[in-house]
N, C-alpha and C positions, 0 to 999 in steps of 0.2 A: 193234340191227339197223342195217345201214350204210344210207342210200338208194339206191335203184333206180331213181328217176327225176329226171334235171339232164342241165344244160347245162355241160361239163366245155372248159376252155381251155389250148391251149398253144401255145407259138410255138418256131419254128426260125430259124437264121440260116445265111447262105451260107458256102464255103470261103469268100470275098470280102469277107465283115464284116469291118470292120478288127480288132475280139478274136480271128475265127477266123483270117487272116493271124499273128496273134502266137502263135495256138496249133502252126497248123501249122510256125511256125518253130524255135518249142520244143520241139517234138516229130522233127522232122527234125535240130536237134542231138544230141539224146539217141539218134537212131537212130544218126549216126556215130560216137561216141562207143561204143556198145552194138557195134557192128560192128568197132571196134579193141579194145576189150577188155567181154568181156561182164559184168563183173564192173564197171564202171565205175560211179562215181559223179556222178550227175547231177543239179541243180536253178536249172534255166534258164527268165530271165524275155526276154518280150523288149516294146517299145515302141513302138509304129509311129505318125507324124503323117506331114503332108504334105515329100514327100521326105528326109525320115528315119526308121531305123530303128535302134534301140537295144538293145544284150543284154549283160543281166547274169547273175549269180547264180555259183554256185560248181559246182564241176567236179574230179572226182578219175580218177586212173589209178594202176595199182602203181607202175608206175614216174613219181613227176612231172617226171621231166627231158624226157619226152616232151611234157609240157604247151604248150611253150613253139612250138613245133613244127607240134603240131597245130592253135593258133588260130587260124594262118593261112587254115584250110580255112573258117572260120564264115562271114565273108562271101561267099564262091562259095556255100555253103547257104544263106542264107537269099535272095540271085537268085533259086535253081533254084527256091525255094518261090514266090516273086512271079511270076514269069516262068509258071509252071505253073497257075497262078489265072487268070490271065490281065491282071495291072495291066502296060500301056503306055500311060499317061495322062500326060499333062506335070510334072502335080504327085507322080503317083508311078510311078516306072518301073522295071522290073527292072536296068535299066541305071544308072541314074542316082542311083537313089536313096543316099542317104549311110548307112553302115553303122558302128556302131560299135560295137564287142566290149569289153566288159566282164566277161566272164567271167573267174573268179579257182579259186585253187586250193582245195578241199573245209576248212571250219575243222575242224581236229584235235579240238577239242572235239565236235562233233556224230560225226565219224568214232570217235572212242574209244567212243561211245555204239551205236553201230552197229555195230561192228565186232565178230567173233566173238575170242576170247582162249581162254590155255588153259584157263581154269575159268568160260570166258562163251558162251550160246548168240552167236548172233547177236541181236542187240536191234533192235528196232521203230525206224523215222527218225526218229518224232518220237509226243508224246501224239496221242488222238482218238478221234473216232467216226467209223463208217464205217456206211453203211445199204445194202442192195439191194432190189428190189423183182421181182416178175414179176407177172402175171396172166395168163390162159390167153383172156382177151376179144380177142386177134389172135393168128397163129398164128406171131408169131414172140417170143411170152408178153412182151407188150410194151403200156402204152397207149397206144389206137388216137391219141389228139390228137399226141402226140410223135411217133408212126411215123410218118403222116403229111405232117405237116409236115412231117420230114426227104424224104420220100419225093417233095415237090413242090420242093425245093429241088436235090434231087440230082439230078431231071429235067432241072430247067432249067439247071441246069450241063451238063449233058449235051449237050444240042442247040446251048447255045452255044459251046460247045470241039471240037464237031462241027464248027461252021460251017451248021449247019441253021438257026441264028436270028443271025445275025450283027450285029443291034442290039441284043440282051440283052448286058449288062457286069456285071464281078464281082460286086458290091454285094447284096445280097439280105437278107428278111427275109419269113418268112409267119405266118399266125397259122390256127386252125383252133378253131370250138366245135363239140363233138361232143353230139349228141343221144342221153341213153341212156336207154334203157325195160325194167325190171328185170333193171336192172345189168349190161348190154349195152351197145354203139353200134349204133347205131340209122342216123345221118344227121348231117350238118352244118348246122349253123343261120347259119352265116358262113363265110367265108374271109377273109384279108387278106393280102395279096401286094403287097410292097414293092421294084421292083426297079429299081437301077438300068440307065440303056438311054444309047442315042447319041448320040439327034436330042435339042435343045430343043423343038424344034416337036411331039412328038410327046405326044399327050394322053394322059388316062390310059386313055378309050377303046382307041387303038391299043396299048397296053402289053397292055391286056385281051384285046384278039382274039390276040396273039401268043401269053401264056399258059395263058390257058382251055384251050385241048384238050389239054394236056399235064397240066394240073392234072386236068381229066375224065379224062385217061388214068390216073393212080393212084389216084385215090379209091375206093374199092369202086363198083360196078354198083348205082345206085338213093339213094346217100346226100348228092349234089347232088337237089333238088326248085325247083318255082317260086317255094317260099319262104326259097331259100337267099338270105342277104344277099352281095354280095360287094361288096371294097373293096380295088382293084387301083390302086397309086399314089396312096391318098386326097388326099394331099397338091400332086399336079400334078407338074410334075418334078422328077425324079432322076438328074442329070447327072454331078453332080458325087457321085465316092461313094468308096468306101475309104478310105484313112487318108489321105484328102488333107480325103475333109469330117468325119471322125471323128475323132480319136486311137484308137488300141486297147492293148489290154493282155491278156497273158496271164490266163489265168485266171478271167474275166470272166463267162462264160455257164456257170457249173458247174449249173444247173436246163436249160440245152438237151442241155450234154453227157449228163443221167442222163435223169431220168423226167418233164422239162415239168412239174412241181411237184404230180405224181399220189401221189409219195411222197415219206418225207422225205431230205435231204440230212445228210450231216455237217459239211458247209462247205468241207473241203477242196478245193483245185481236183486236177486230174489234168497237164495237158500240162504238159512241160518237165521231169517228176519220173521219175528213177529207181525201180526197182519196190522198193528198200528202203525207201522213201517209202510207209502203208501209207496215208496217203489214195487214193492210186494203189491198188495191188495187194491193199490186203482191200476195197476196193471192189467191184474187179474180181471179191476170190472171195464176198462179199456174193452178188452178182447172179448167181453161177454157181450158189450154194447154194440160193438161193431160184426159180430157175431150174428147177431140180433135182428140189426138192420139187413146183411145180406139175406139172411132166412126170410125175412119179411118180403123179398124181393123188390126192396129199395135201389140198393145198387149190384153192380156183381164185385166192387170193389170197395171197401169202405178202410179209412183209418181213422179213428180216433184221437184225438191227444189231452190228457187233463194236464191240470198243473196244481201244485199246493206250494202252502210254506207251512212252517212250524210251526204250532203252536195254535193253529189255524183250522176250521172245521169244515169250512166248506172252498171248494176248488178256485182258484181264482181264473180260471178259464176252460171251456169244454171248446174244444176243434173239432168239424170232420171234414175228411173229404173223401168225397166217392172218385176222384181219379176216370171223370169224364164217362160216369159209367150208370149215375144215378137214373130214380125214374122221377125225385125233385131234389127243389135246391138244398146243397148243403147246410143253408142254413135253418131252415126248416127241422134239420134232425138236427142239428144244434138245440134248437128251441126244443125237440120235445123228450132232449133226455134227460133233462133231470124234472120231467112231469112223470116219468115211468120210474124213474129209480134216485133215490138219496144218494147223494158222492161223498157226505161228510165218511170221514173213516169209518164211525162208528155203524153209518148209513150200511154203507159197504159190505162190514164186516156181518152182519144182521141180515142183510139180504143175501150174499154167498153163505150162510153159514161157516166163516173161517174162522173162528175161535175152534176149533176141532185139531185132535193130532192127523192132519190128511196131509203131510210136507213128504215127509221122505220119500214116497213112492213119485212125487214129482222131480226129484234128483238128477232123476236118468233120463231120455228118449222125449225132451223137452216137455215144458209146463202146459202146451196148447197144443188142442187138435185130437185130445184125448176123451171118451167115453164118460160122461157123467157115471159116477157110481154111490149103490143105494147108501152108503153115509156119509156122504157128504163131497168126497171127492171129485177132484175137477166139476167143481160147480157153476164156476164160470165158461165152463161147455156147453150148459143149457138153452135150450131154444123158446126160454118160455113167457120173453117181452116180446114173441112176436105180433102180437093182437094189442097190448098196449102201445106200441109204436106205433102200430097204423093207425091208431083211436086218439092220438095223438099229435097229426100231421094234419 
């Protein structure tokens, strides 16, 4: 029997973090790249320190005489990603900053593995595991500490891109422990809110009055009390912030981008990757699956886990487990998922529609727990194997 009563933690970070700047840049190549040909091959890193910015990795198209061509567009993308965050700070600016492309063409060797032939499905991008998770404890089958948290961070982007707080700056980081009482959320026992702002002068006090009511504003009705801890700029100031006082790196926060460490990970990162990449896209159908089954009112806790190898088209294992929660046996929904849905890659990518530029808006405020939208976006949010899973069991 699982516990039903703790204090459960998780943190989020801003578009503004210098990792989530290198995500959304990698993700904004792979949109254009997706957008001149859908079928494109993509696995893009990128680097960011104080006024420079760096991007590598490899890059494929049918035709590669186009390559040469198209790189010139990467630096104008990754501007329009800075510029849109909001960095004009001396140390790094959309304008100024130094860009350089290292991007190369797709190795033949990983492509031949991948690649469908006349007597080869399509194969998997590379070995792994892949994990999803849902829970029905928020109604967007998501945990409450991770939603959250994203959900105070997307705020205050909000108001500062508004121009309704115009001393709040990119830079952000929050943290959230949730109080749960048989195996519910209950209330929050802390907050921690990291943001960078304008003035030196300004304490952590003032950074507080600024975002308390917008944090109040999302939190549920009643889960702030008089014994909430809070810790807004613990540190004093926060001046100096993005990739001028950090480095960042793609790839970096893959527990903000999934589940705040509620469930498990397979290690893979997602941004910058191609959906033939199944750390990406059986993740993706991971969490649609499991998603699926809670909606279905199977269990109120489901995880998923697939696995592949290279080269490879269909999963060499589907796991679930409902975490003592189900209405049958796990393996029962073993058995009827892949009666409901294809796992080979191609399976995958065909049934979410991911061949589409829909990556960069996933960058920031995590991959999962977000609103299906009408093209294609967060597809894997959908609730629409509810009826073939039960026809299925």
């Amino acid at each position: 029997m699982s516990r039903q009563n703790y204090i459960f933690t998780s943190e989020s970070v801003s578009e503004g973090h210098p990792d989530k700047v290198c995500d959304r840049i990698s993700d904004a190549i792979l949109d254009a790249f997706l957008s001149e040909e859908p079928e494109a091959r993509v696995a893009c890193e990128t680097f960011a320190t104080t006024n420079r910015v760096v991007i590598g990795g490899e890059v494929g198209l049918s035709d590669q005489n186009r390559l040469a061509t198209y790189m010139d567009r990467i630096p104008d993308i990754a501007r329009a990603c800075i510029k849109d965050i909001g960095y004009e700070q001396d140390k790094f600016h959309h304008a100024t900053c130094e860009i350089t492309n290292l991007l190369h063409q797709q190795s033949a060797h990983i492509a031949q593995g991948v690649n469908a032939g006349d007597n080869k499905d399509e194969g998997a991008g590379d070995q792994g595991i892949m994990f999803g998770y849902a829970t029905n404890e928020t109604d967007a089958l998501m945990p409450a500490p991770i939603l959250f948290s994203h959900a105070i961070l997307k705020r205050l982007a909000e108001v500062r891109k508004s121009g309704a707080e115009p001393l709040l700056r990119p830079d952000a980081k929050s943290q959230i422990s949730v109080r749960y009482e048989h195996g519910k959320p209950m209330g929050v026992t802390s907050i921690v809110l990291s943001t960078q702002h304008a003035d030196a002068s300004q304490s952590s006090a003032d950074i507080r009055a600024i975002v308390e009511p917008y944090i109040r504003e999302v939190l549920p009705a009643g889960w702030i009390t008089d014994e909430t801890e809070w810790w807004v700029n613990p540190t004093g100031t926060f001046v100096i912030g993005g990739p001028d006082g950090d480095a960042g790196l793609t790839g970096r926060k893959i527990i903000v981008d999934t589940y705040g460490g509620a469930a498990p990970h397979g290690g893979g990162a997602f941004s910058g990757k191609d959906p033939t990449k199944v750390d990406r896209s059986a993740a993706y159908a991971a969490r649609y699956l499991a998603k699926n089954v809670v909606a279905a009112g199977m269990a109120e806790r489901c995880t998923i886990q697939l696995s592949y190898a290279i080269g490879v088209s269909k999963p060499l294992s589907i796991y679930a487990d409902t975490h003592g929660t189900g209405e049958l046996e796990a393996a029962a929904i073993e058995a009827a998922i892949p009666k409901v849905m294809d796992l080979t890659p191609r399976g995958i990518r065909t049934h979410l529609e991911l061949n589409k530029p829909i990556y960069e808006r996933t960058a920031a405020y995590g991959h999962f727990g977000r609103a299906p939208e009408a093209d294609g976006g967060f597809s894997w949010e959908r609730t629409d194997l509810v009826d073939a899973l039960k026809s299925s069991v």
